[in-house]
BAFITI-20844 format. One line per 10 residues: number of its first residue (from 1); their letters; for each residue z negated, y negated, x negated of N, C-alpha, C. Coordinates in steps of 0.02 Angstrom, whole numbers, plus 50000, padded with zeros to 5 digits. Atoms other than C-alpha are relative to their C-alpha. Example, Ala and Ser with C-alpha at 12.3 -4.5 7.8 and 13.67 -1.06 7.14 Angstrom:
! residues 2
1) as) 50000,50059,49955,49610,50225,49385,50000,49940,49955 ~ 50003,50059,50042,49643,50053,49316,49963,49945,50039 $
//
This chain:
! residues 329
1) xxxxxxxxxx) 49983,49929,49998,45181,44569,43555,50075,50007,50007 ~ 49942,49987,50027,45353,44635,43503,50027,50012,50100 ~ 49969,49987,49921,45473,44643,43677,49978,49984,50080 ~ 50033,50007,49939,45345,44593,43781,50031,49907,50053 ~ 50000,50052,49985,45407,44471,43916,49950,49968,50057 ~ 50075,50013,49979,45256,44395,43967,50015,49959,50109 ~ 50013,50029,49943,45209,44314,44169,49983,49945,49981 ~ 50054,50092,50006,45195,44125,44185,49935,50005,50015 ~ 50071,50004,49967,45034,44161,44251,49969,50053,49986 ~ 50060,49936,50018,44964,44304,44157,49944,49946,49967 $
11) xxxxxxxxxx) 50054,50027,50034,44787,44281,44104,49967,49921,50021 ~ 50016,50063,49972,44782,44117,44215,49939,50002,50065 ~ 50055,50012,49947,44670,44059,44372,50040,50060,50048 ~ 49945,49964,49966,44823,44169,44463,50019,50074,49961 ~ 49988,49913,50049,44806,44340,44350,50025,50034,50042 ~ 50006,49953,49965,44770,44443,44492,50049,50019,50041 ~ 49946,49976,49961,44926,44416,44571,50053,50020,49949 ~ 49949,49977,50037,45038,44463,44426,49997,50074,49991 ~ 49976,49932,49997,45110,44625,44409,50031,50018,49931 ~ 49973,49988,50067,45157,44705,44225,50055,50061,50003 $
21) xxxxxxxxxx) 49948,49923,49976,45316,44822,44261,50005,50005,49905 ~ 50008,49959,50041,45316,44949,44130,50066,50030,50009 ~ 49945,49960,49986,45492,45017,44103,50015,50060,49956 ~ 49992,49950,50010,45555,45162,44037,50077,49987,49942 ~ 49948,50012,50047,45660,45118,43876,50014,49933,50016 ~ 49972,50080,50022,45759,44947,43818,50041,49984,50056 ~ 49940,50031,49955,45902,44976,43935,49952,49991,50077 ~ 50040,49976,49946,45770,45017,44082,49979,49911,50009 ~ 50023,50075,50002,45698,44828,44027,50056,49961,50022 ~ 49956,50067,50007,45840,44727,44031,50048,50012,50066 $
31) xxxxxxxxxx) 49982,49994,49927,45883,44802,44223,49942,49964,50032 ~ 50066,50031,49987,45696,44719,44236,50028,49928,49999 ~ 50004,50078,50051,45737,44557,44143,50052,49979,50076 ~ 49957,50007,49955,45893,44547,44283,49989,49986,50076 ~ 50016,49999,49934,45800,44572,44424,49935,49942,50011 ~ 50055,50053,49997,45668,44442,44377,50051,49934,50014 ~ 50000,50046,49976,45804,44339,44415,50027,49986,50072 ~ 49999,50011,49917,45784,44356,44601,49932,49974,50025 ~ 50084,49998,49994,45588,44380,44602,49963,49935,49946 ~ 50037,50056,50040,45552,44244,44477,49963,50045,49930 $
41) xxxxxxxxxx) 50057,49978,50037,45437,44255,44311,49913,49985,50005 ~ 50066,50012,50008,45284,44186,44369,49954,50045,50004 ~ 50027,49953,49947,45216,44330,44449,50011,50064,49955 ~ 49978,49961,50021,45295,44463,44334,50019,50001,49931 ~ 49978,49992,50065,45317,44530,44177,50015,50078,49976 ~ 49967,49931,50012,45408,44662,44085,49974,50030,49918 ~ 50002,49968,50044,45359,44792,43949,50035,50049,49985 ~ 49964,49921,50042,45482,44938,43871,49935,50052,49958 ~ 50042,49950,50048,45393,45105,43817,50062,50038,49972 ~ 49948,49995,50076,45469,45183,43674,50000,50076,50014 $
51) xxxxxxxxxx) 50002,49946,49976,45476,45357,43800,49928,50021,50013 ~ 50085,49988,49977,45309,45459,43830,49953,49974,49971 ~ 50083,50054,49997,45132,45377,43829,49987,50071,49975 ~ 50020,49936,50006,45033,45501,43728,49945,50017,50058 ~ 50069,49971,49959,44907,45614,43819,49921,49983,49970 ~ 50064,50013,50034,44747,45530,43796,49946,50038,50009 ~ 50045,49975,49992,44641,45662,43864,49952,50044,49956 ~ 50038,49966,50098,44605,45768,43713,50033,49977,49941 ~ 49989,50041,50062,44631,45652,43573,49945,49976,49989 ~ 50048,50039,50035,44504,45572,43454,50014,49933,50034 $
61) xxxxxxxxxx) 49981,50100,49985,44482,45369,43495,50029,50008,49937 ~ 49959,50034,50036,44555,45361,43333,50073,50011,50022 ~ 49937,50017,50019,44725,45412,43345,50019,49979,50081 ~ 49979,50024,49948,44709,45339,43523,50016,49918,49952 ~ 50004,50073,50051,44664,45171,43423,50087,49984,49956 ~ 49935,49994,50042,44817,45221,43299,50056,49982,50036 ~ 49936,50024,49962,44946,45193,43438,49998,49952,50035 ~ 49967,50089,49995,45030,45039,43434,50014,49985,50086 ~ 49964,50043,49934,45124,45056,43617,49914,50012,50043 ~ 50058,50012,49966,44939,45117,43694,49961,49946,49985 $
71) xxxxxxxxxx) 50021,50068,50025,44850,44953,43601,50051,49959,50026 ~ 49947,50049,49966,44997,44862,43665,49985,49971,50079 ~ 50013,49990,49928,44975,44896,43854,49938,49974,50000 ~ 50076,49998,49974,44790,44881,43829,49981,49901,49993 ~ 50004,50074,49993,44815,44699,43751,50020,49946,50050 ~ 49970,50050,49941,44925,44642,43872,49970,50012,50057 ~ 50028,49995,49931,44833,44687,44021,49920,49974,49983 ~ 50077,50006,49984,44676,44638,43954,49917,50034,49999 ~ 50044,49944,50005,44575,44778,43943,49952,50016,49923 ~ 50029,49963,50064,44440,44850,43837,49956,50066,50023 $
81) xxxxxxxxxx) 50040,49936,50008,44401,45030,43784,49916,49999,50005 ~ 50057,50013,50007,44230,45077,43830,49958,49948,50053 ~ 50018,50033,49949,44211,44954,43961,50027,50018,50069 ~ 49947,49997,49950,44247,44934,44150,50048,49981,50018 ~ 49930,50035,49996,44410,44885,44208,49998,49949,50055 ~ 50007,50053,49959,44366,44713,44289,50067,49967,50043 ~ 49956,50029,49994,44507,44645,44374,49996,49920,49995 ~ 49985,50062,49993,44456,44472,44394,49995,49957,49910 ~ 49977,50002,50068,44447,44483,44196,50065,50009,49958 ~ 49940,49960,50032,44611,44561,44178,50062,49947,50004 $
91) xxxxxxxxxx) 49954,50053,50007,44765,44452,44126,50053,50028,50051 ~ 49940,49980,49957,44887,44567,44256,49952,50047,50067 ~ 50078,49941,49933,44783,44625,44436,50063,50065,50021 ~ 49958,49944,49963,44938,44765,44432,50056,50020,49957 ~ 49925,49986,50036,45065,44887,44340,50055,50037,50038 ~ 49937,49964,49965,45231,44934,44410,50041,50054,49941 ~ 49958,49963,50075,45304,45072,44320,50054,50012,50022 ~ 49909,49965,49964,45512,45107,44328,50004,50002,49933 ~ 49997,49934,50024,45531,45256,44268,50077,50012,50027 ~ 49933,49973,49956,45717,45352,44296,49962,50058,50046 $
101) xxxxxxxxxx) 50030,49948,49942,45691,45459,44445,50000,50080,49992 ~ 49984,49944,50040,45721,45616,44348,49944,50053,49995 ~ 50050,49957,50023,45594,45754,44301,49944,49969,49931 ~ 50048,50022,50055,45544,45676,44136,49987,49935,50039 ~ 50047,50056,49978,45521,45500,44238,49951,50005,50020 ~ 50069,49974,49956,45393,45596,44334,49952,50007,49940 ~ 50023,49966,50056,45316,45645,44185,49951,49929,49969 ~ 50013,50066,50049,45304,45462,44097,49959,49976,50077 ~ 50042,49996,49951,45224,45422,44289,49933,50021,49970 ~ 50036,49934,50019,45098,45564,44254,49967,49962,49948 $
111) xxxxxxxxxx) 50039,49994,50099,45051,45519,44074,49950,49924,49998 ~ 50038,50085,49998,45018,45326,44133,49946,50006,50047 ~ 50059,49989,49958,44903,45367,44272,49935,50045,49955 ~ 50031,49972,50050,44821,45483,44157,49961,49967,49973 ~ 50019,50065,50053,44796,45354,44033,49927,49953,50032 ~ 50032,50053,49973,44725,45238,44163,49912,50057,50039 ~ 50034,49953,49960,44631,45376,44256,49934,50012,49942 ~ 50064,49984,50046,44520,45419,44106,49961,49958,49968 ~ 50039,50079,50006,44480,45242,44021,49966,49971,50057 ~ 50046,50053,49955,44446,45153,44161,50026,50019,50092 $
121) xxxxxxxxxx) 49984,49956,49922,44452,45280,44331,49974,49943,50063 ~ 49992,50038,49934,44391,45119,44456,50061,49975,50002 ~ 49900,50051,49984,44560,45030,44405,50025,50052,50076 ~ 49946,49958,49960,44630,45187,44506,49951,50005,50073 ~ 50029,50003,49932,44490,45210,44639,49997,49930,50050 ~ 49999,50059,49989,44482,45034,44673,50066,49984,50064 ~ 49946,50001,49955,44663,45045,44745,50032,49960,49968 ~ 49976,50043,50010,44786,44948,44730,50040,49962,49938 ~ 49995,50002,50063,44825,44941,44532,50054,50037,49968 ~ 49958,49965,50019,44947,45073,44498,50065,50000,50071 $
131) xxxxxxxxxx) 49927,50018,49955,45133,45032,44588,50045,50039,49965 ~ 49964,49990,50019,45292,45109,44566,50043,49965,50018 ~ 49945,50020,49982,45463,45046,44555,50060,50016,50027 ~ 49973,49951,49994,45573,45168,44634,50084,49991,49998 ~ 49934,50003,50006,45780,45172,44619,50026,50059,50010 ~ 49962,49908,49967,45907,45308,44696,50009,50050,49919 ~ 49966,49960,50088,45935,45455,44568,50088,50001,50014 ~ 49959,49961,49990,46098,45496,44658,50016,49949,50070 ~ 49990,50019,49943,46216,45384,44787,50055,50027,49990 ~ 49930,49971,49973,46339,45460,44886,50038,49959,50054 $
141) xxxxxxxxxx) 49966,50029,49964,46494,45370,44969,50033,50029,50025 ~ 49940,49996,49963,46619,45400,45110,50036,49941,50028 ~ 50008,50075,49949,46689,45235,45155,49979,49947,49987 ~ 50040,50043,50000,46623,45125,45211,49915,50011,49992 ~ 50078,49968,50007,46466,45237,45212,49938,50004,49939 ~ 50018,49982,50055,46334,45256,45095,49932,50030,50012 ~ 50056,49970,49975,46186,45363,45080,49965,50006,49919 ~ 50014,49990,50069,46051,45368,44925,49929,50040,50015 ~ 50066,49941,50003,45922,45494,44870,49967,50001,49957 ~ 50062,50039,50038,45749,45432,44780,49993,50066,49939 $
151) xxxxxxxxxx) 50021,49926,50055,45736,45642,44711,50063,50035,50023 ~ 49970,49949,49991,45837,45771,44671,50004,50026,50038 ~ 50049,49957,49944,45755,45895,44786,50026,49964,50074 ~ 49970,50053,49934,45804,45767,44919,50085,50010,50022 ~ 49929,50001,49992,45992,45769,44885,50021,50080,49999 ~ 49974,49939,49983,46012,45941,44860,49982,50034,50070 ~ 50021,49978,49934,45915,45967,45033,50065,49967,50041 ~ 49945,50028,49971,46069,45859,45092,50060,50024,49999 ~ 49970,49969,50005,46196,45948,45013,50006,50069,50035 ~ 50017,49943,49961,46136,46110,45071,50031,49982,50083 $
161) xxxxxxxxxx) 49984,50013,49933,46156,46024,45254,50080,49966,50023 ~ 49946,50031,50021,46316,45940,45213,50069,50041,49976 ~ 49941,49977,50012,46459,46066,45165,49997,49987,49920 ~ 50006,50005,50067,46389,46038,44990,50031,49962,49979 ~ 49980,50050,50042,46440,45865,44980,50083,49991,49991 ~ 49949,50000,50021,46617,45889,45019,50036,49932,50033 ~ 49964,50069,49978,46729,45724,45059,49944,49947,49980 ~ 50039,50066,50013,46587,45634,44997,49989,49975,49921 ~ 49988,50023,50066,46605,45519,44819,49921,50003,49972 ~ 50055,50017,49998,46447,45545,44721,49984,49958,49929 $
171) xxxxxxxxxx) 50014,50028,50067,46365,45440,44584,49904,50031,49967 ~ 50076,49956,50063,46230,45507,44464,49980,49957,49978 ~ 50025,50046,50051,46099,45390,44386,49973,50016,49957 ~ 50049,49937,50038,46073,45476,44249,49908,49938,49971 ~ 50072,50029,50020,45956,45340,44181,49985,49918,50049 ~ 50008,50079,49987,45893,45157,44251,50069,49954,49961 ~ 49937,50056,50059,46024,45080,44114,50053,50015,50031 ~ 49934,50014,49999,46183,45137,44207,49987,49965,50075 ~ 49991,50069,49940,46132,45018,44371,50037,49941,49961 ~ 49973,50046,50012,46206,44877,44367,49955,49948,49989 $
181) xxxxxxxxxx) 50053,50047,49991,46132,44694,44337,50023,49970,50065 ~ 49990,50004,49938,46213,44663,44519,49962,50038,50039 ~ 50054,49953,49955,46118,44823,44587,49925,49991,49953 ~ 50080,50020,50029,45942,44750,44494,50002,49961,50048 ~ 50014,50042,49943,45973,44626,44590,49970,49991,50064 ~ 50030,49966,49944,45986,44696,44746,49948,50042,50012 ~ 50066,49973,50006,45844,44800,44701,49939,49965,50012 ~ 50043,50024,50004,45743,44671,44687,49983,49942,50058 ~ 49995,50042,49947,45778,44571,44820,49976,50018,50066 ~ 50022,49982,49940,45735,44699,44936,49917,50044,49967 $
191) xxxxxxxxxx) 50045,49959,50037,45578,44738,44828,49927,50039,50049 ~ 50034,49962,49968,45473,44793,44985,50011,50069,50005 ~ 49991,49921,49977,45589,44952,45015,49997,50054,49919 ~ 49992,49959,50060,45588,44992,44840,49928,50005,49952 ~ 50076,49996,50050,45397,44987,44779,49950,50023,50064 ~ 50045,49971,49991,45278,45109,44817,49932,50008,49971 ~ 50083,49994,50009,45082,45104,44817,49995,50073,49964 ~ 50057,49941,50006,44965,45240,44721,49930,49994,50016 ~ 50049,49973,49957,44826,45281,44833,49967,50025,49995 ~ 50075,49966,50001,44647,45334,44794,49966,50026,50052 $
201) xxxxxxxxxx) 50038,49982,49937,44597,45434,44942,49931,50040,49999 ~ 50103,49949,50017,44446,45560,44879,50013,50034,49943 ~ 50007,49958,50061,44391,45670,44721,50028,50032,49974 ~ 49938,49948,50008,44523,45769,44743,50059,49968,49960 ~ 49949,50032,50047,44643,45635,44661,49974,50008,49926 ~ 50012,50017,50079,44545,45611,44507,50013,50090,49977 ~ 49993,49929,50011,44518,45833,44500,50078,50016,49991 ~ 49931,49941,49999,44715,45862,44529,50035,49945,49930 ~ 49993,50050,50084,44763,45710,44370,49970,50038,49938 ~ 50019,49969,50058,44628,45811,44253,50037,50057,50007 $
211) xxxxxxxxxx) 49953,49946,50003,44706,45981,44310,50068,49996,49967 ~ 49937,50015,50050,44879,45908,44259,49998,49998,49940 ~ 49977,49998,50068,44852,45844,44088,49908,50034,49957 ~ 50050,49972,50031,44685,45939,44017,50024,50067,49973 ~ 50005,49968,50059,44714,46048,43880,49988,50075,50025 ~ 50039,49940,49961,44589,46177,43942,49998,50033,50055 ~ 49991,49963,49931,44654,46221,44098,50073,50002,50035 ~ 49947,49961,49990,44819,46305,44073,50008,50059,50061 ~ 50001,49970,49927,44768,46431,44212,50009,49993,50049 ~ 49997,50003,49950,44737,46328,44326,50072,49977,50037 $
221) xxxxxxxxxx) 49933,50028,49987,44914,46229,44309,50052,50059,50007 ~ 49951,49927,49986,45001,46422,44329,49995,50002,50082 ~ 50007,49997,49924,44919,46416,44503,50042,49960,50031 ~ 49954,50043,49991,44977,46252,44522,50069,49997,49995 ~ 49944,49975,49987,45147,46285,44509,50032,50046,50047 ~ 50000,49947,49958,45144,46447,44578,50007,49977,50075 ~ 50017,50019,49942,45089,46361,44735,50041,49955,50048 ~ 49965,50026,49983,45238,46239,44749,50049,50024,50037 ~ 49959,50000,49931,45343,46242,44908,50080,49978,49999 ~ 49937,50013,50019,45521,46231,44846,50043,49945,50069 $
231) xxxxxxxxxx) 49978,50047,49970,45611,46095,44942,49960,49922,50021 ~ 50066,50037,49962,45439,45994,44965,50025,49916,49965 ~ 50001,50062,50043,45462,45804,44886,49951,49945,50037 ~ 50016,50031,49976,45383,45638,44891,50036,49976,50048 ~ 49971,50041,49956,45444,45532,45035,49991,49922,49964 ~ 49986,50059,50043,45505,45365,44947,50013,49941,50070 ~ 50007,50044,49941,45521,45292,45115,49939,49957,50042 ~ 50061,50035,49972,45342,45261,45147,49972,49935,49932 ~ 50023,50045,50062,45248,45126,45073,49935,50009,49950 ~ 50053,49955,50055,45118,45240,44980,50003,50063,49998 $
241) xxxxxxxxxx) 50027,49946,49995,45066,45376,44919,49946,50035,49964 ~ 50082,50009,50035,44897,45462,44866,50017,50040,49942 ~ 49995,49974,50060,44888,45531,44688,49988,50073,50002 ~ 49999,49927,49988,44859,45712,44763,50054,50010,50001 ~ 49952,49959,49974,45017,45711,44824,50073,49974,49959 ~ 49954,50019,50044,45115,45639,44675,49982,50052,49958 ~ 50009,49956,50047,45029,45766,44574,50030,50063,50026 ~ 49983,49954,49958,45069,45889,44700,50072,50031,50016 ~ 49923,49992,49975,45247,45875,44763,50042,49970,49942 ~ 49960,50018,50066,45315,45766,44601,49992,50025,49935 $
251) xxxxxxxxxx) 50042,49954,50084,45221,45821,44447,50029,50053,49997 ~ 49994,49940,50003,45247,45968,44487,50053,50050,49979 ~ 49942,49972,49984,45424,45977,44497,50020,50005,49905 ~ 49989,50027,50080,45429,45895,44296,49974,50078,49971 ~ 50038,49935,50023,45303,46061,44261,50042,50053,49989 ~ 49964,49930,49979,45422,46195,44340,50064,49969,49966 ~ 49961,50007,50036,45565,46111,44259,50000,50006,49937 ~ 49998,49974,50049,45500,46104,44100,49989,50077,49967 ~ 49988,49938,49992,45463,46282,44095,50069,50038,49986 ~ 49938,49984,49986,45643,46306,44163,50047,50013,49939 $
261) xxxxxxxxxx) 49971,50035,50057,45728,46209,44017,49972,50036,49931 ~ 50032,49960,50056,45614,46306,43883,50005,50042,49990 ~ 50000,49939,50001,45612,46460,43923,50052,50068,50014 ~ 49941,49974,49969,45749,46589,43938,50006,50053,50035 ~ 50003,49948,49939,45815,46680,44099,49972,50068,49974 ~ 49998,49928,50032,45763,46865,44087,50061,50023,50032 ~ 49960,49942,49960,45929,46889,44203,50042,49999,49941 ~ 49939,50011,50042,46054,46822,44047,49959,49989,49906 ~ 50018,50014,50062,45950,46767,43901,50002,49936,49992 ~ 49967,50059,50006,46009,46599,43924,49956,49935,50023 $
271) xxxxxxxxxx) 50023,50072,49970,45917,46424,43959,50040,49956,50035 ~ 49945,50042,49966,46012,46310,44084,50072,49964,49935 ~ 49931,50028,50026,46105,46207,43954,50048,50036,49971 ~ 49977,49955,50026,46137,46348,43866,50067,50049,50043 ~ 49941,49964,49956,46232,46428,44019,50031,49967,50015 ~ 49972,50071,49975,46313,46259,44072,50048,50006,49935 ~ 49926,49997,50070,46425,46286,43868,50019,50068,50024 ~ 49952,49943,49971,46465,46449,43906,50049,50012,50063 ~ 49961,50015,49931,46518,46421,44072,50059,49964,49976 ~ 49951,50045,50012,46625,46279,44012,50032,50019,49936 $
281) xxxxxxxxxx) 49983,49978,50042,46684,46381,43876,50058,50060,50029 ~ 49965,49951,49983,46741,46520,43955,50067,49950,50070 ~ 49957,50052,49976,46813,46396,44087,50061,49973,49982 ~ 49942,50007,50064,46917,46308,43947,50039,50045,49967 ~ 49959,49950,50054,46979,46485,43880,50009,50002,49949 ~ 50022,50021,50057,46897,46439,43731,50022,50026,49938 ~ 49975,49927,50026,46988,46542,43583,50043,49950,49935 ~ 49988,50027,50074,47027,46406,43424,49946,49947,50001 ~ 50062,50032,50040,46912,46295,43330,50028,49924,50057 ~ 49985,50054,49964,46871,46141,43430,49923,49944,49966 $
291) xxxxxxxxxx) 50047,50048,50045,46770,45972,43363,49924,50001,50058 ~ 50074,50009,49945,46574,45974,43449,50006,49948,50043 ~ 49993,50063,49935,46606,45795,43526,50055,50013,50032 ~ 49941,49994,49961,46750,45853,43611,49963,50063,50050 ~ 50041,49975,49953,46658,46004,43683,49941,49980,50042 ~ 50061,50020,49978,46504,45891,43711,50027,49971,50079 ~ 49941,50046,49976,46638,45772,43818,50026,50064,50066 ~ 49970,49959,49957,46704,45918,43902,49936,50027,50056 ~ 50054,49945,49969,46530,46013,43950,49968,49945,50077 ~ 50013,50061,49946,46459,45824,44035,50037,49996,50051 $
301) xxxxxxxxxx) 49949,50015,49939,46609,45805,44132,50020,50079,50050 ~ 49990,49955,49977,46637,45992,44198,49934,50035,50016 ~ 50057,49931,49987,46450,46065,44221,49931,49956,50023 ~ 50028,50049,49955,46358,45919,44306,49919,49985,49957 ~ 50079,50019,50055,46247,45901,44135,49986,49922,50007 ~ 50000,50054,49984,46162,45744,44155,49904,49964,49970 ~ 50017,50009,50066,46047,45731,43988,50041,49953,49958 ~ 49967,50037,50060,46060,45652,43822,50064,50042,49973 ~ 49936,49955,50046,46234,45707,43708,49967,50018,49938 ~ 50023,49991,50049,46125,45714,43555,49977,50082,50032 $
311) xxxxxxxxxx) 50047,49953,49982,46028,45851,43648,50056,50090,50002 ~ 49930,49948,49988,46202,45947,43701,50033,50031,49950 ~ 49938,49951,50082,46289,45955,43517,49954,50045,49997 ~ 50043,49974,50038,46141,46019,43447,49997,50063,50055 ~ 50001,49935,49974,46138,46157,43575,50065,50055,50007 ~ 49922,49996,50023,46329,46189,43555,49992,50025,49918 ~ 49998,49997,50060,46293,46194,43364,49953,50082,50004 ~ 50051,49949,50002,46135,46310,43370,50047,50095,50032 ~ 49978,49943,49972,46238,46437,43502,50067,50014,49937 ~ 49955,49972,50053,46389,46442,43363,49975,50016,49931 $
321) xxxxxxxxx) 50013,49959,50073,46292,46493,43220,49975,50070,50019 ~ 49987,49908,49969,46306,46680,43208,49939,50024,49916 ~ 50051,49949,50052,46193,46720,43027,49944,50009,50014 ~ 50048,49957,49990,46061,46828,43026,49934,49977,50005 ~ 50063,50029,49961,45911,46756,43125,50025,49927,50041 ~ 49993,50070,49949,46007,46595,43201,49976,50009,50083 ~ 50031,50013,49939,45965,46659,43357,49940,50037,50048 ~ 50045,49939,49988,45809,46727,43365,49945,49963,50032 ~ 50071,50025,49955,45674,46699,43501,49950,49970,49992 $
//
């Protein structure tokens, strides 16, 4: 299988102790590949997804069948559709997923439990089978000091308490790829504080997973939102947590963000990124022709965007076309 770097001991007398980390893009892998060399390969192995896992919940088996990276996962772990999910059959007794800590990482989270949750729901009751890999989104220095924050939601609860972060240096991760292979290292070295359990506690896990990604119950995910407790997050400090309360306090946050990002204010008209160029437009005293990568360049560094640049021209482009329907709802 294409990228796959396999466990000395997958599929051996010693399956059950290998672990299949699942990363989140190429560069996401090769912060993996780095850190295997603290933790070893016997025990571990790394896969790249090529971004979101589709939603298998309302799909045909065929065009589940049709996808290559879901057949991928399913070969390398062992598994077959239609059956139970044996472990002492399975070539990996465990997947670690690192994900960026971001809104869409939550998301690619989400979509893999999903996945697992509907094929083969003992993997998840069982315990023990679904791991995360967790990494700061956001470290802040003074000093000699240093302080890091697993969620957003986390750091801005800090800021808030903090003078909004003033005298203090901060660093943004926007993705897994800008660590270092020095900080994989250290990641991995201290891989107790940085890997968290998912936790099957009662019915209520498997009910709040279908609520998330089922099709048919757009209603109920309005509640769900609705119902979120602004400042609430996981705690990345413990060494689990139950799938209620990843759906609950994390999921959730990916939900209300995407929303956010889609839809535009009724106070301005405007979608975040969309107010983030203007801002930095009017900022700049914007008033002769200027090249898009130079505004893209400008908007990243002045408006604390911390997205793709592909994503930025193109919204830069879209807001400067002025003929008749460019900007219509």
């Amino acid at each position: 299988i294409p990228k796959l770097e396999d466990a000395n001991e997958a599929g051996g007398k010693h399956a059950g102790r290998c672990s299949l980390i699942l990363t989140e893009g190429d560069s996401a892998k090769s912060l993996a590949v780095a850190g295997l060399g603290v933790v070893g390969r016997d025990h571990y192995g790394v896969f790249p997804l090529r971004g979101k896992l589709l939603n298998v919940r309302d799909v045909t088996q065929r065009q589940v069948a049709e996808n290559k990276e879901i057949m991928s996962i399913v070969k390398i772990l062992g598994l077959t559709f239609g059956q139970k999910g044996e472990k002492q059959k399975m070539r990996y007794g465990s997947v670690m997923i690192m994900a960026d800590q971001d809104y869409d990482g939550s998301h690619i989270k989400g979509l893999l439990i999903n996945f697992f949750h509907f094929w083969w729901p003992d993997l998840l009751s069982e315990g023990g089978f679904v791991k995360e890999f967790v990494t700061p989104i956001v470290k802040v220095t003074r000093g000699q000091e240093v302080v890091q924050f697993f969620t957003q939601t986390e750091y801005e609860a800090w800021r808030g308490k903090n003078n909004n972060g003033h005298g203090w240096s901060a660093k943004y991760y926007k993705g897994l790829g800008t660590s270092t292979a020095a900080e994989a290292k250290a990641y991995f070295s201290a891989m107790d504080d940085h890997r968290l359990d998912f936790e099957w506690k009662s019915k209520r896990d498997g009910e709040l997973i279908d609520m998330a990604f089922s099709k048919s119950r757009a209603d109920d995910r309005k509640l769900w939102m609705n119902g979120y407790v602004e400042g609430t997050f996981v705690d990345h400090t413990q060494a689990a947590v139950s799938y209620e309360d990843f759906v609950r306090l994390e999921l959730v946050q990916f939900s209300k963000y995407s929303v956010m990002r889609s839809v535009p204010s009724v106070m301005d008209g405007f979608k975040p990124t969309q107010r983030k160029v203007l801002f930095c437009c009017f900022k700049r005293n914007l008033r002769r022709d200027l090249k898009v990568a130079q505004l893209v360049g400008y908007v990243g560094e002045q408006s604390a965007y911390h997205h793709g640049e592909a994503s930025l021209a193109g919204t830069i482009i879209s807001m400067a076309q002025d003929f008749v329907g460019s900007n219509n709802i």
